[in-house]
N, C-alpha and C positions, 0 to 999 in steps of 0.2 A: 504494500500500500504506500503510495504517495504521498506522505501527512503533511498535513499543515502545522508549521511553528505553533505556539501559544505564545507568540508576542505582544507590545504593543498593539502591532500593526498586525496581524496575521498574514502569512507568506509561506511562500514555496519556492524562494527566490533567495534567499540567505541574503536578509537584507541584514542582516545584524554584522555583518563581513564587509558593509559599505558603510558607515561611518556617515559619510556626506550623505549621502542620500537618505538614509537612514532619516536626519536630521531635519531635512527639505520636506520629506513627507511626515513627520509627527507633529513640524510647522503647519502644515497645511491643513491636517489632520482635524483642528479645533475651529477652522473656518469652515472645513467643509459639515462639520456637526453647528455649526450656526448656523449655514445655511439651510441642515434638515430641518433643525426647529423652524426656522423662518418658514420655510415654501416646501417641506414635507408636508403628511398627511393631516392635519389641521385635527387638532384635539384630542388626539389617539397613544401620547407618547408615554404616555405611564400604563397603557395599558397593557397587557401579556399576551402576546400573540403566538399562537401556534407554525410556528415559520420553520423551515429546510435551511438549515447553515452548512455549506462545505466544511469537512473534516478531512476530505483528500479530493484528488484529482482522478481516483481510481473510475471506473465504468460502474462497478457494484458497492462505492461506501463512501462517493462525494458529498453524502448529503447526510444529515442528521438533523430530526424532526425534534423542538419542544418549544416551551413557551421563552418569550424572551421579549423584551421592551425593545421597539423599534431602534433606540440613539444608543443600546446596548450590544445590537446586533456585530457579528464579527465579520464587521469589511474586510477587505483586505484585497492581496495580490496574491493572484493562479493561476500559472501556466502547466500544460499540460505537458505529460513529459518531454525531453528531447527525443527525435528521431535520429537514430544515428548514423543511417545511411540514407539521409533526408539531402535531396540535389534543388537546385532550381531548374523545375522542369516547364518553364513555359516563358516564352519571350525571346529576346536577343541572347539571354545570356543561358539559354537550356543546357545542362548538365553540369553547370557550374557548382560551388560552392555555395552555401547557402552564405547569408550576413549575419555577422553576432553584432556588428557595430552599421553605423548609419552611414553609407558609401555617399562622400560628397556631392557628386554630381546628382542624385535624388532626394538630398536632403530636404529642400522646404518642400516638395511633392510629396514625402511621403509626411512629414508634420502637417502637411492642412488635410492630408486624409486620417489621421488620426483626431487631429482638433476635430473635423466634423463629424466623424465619430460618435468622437467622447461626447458633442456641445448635445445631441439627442437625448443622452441617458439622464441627465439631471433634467432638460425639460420636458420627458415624460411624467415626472414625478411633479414638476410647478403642475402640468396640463390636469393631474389626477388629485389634487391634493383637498378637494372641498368633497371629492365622490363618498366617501367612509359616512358622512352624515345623511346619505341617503340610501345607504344600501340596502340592497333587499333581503339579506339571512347574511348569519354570522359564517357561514360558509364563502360567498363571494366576498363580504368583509375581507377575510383571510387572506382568500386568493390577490384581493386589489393588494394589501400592504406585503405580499410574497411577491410580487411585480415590481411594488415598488422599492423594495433593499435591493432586491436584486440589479434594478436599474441604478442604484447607487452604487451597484458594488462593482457595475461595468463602467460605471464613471472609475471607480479607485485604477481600474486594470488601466485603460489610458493612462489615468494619469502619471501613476511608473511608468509608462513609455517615455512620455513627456519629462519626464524629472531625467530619468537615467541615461537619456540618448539624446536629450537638444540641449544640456543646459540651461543658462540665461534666459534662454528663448523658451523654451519648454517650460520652466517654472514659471514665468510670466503669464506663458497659456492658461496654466493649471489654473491661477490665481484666478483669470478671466471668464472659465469657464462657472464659479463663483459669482458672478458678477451678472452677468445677462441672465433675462428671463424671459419664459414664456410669454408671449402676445406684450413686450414692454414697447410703446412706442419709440421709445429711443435707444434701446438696448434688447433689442427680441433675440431669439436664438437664431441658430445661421440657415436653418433650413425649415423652409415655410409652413407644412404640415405640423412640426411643433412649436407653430405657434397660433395653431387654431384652438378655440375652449372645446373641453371636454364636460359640461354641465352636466351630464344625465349616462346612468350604465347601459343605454343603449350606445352612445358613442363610447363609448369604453369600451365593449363588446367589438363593435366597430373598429376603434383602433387596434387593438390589441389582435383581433382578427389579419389587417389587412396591413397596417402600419409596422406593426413588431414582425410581419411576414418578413416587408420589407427588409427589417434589419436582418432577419435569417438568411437571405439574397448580399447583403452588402458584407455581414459578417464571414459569410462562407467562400466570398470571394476574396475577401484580406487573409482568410486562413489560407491560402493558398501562397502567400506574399513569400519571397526572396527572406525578407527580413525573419529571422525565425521569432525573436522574441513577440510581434506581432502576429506571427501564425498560432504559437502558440497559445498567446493571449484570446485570439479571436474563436478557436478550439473550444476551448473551456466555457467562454460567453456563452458559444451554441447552446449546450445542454440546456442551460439554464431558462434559453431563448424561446427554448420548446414549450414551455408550461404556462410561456406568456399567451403565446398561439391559441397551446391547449385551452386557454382562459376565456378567449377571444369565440373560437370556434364554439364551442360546447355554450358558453354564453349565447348567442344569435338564435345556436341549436334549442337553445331553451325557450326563448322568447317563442320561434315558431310553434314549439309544440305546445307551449301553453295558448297562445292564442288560437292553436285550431279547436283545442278544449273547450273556449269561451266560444267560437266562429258555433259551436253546434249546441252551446247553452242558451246563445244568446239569441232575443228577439231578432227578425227578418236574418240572424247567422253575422250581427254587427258586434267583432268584439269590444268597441269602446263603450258598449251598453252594460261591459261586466268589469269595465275598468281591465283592457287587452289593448296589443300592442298590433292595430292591422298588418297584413302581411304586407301590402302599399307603400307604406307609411316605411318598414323594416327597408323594402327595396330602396327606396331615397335615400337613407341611411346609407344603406350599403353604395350607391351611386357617388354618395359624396365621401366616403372614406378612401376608397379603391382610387379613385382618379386621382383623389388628392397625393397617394402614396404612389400611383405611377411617376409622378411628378419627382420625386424623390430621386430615382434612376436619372436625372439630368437630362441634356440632349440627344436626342436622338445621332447626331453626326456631332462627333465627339472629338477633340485631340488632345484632349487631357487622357479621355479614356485609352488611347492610343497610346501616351504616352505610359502612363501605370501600365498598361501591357507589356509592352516592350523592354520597359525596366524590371518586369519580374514582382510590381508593387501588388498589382491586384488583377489576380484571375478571372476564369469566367467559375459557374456553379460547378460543383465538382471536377475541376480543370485536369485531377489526376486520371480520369476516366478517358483511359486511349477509345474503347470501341465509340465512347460520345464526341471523344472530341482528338481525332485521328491524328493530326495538324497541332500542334502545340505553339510552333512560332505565329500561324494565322498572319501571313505573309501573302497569300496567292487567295484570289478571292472575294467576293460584293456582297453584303446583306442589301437585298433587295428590301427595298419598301415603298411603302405608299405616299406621295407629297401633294400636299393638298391643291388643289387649282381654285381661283375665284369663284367661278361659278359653282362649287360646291364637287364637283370631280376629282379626280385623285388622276396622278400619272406614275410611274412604276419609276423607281430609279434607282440605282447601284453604289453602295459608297464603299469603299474601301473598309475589310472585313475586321481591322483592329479600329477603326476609326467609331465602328457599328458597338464596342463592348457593353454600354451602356444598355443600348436594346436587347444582344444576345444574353444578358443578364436575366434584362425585364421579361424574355419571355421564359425564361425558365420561372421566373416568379408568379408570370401571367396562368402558366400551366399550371402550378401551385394552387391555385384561388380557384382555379375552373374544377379543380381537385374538391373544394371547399366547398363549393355552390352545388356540384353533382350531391356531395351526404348532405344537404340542408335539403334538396329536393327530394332523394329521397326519405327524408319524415313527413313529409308533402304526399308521396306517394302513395305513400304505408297508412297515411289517414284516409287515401281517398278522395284527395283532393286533386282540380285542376290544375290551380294555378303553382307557378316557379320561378325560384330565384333565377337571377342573372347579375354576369356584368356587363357594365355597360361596354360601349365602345372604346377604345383607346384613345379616341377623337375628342371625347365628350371631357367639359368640362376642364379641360388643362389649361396652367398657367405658367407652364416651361415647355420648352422645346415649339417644334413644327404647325403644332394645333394649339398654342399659347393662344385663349383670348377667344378663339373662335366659335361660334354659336352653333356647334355640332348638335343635336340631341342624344339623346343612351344606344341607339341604332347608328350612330355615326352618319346622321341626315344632316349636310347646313341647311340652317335655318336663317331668314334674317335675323336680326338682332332683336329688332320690334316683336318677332312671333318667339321667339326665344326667352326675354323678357315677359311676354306673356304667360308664357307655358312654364316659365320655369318651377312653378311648384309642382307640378307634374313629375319632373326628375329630380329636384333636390328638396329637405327640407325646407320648409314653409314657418316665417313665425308665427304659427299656429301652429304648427306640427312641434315645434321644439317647447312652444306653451301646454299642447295636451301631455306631451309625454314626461314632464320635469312636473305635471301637478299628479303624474302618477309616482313620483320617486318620492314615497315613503319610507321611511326605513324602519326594519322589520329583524327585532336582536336577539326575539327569545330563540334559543338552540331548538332548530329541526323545524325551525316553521318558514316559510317564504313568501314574497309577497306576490297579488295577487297579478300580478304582469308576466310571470315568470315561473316555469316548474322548475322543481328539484332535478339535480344531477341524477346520473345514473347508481353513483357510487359516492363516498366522502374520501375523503383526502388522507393517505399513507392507508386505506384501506378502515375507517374509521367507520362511524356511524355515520347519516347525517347531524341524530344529534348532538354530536360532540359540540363541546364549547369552545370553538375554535379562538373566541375571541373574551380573555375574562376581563372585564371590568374594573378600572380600580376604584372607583367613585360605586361599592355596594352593588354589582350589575346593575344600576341605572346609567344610563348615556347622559353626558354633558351636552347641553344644547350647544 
């Protein structure tokens, strides 16, 4: 087993053998716990949560389950083990040496792919941090602040990148990433999607679905990086990245099944007659998360992406897979795609195939979702029902890249602007839709009960009851307003 120290800091890095560094991050240590007080989970931090903390890096014993006070939690740094016949196998430099140190000529390229990173993990936590006062059982309770150490604790992994391989420059990050906040007018996070509110657990479900996909797509492409401390770093992340999914998924998965429960309680089959979440109303949701988080993947015709290629920075989705991906240097070659024409037509065109990484990412991620919407329809199915999720178009709704701006609909129809503007509650959230569904977030704490927009999981959590007490109280189990 691959233990983790019982240090200050907890590690797998023998940080106690660095001195400096050591010192730089136990500095930092006491801002970065300011800032959970500050813009963590609002009112929750003496209480005792049932959370999964790393004990190792192993497959079978990284995780140990008990209670523990969120600003008690043992952050820290883990990397997965070394691979010791581990080459750079993709770009200019395939078969080479891997990097223990930060090769000059990719220096600030590979620090803004880490900043932008890292700058996600803490503003998932600003975006989620008022959700706990409305949740619906002390079971998703759980699950949101298991999401959210977590995503502080891929904040810590950067930020040892940043301490131990930029210096000056890299501490200064760290400090910064402290500093901006979600949705701040003057100081937002670096990338747009976190900085949209999360108000209501149906965008939670939402994001953590489609949004934290994303990071499983961005992360598993840096696990592939030249730089091993980053591969490894990004390794470790994964696991963890899966329960954020699993959170996301199985959330949506709920909402639909409990509203087909009410769709057959309820008068004329309307579930908002029994206080239900329509299935309508769940697509628009899902329309505005998904495109949001295409957005994420960057340009479509890329030479940044090109260049992370080439340098060995960041691969495509499992880049070691010869039968997927035959071709490693991706030198000879066009990703065809689609370019929009005025009149609403598309024309076909070719861009150079390292230039494409950006897209050849996003459809591995698009494939992902379509994965996601097949088991949501079939609970659709298995009820008896006609109707089915989707996504939308890749056209619809974006505000980067080729279809920036443009009045696509969820079919990938242009529309004027004028019928666009019209219709748009049709495809996206309505302020009314985001008023019905936030006067149903009630929150609901006795053990084993749920509220009424949302059925129970299939199973609890390390294999538990539902009733466990996932979440005990310290104010006498009553909740603080």
């Amino acid at each position: 087993m691959t233990a983790i120290s019982n240090e200050k800091i907890p590690n797998n890095v023998d940080l106690s053998s660095n001195k400096k560094l050591q010192r730089a991050l136990e500095e930092w240590q006491p801002n970065f716990i300011d800032w959970w007080m500050e813009m963590g989970p609002e009112g929750y931090q003496q209480d005792q949560i049932y959370l999964r903390t790393a004990v190792s890096v192993d497959t079978d014993g990284w995780a140990k389950f008990d209670y523990v006070k969120m600003p008690e939690y043992r952050w820290g740094i883990f990397l997965t083990p070394v691979q010791k016949e581990r080459v750079i196998h993709f770009g200019d430099n395939i078969g080479g040496q891997i990097w223990n140190e930060v090769p000059g000529d990719v220096r600030k390229e590979l620090r803004r792919l880490i900043v932008t990173q890292a700058d996600t993990e803490p503003a998932s936590v600003e975006q989620q941090r008022l959700l706990g006062k409305t949740a619906p059982s002390l079971y998703d309770l759980r699950n949101l602040f298991q999401v959210n150490v977590e995503e502080g604790r891929h904040l810590w992994a950067m930020v040892y990148l940043l301490m131990q391989y930029f210096g000056k420059d890299g501490r200064e990050e760290a400090q910064d990433l402290l500093v901006r906040r979600s949705g701040h007018a003057d100081s937002p996070r670096i990338l747009q999607a976190f900085n949209k509110p999360i108000d209501d657990w149906l965008a939670f479900f939402c994001f953590t679905t489609f949004t934290d996909r994303d990071g499983k797509y961005q992360l598993g492409a840096l696990a592939e990086s030249a730089f091993d401390p980053l591969a490894r770093s990004t390794r470790f992340m994964l696991t963890e990245e899966a329960h954020h999914m699993f959170v996301g998924e199985t959330g949506v998965a709920r909402v639909i099944e409990r509203t087909i429960q009410l769709m057959k309680e309820a008068p004329e089959g309307d579930p908002t007659k029994r206080g239900g979440i329509p299935l309508d109303l769940v697509q628009r949701y899902v329309n505005e998360w998904y495109s949001a988080s295409l957005d994420l993947f960057g340009s479509e015709d890329s030479s940044n992406s090109a260049t992370y290629f080439a340098s060995g920075l960041k691969g495509r989705w499992d880049e070691g897979n010869d039968s997927k991906w035959p071709d490693h240097k991706a030198l000879s070659g066009d990703y065809v795609m689609e370019l929009p024409k005025g009149d609403g037509s598309v024309e076909r065109h070719g861009i150079p195939l390292r230039r494409a990484m950006n897209l050849v990412l996003r459809d591995s991620y698009v494939e992902d979702c379509n994965r996601v919407i097949e088991r949501w329809n079939r609970v659709l199915e298995r009820a008896g029902l006609s109707e089915r999720m989707s996504l939308p178009s890749e056209r619809f709704n974006r505000h980067m890249g080729l279809y920036s701006g443009m009045p696509f609909d969820p079919q990938g129809r242009l529309l004027s602007g004028e019928e666009f503007a019209r219709r748009r509650g049709e495809f996206l959230p309505s302020p009314q839709d985001y008023a019905y569904v936030q006067s149903l977030m009630v929150p609901c704490y006795a053990p084993g009960e749920f509220a009424s927009w949302i059925a129970p999981p299939r199973k609890g959590i390390n294999n538990l009851p539902q009733e466990f007490e996932y979440v005990k109280f310290a104010s006498n189990g009553e909740r603080r307003a």
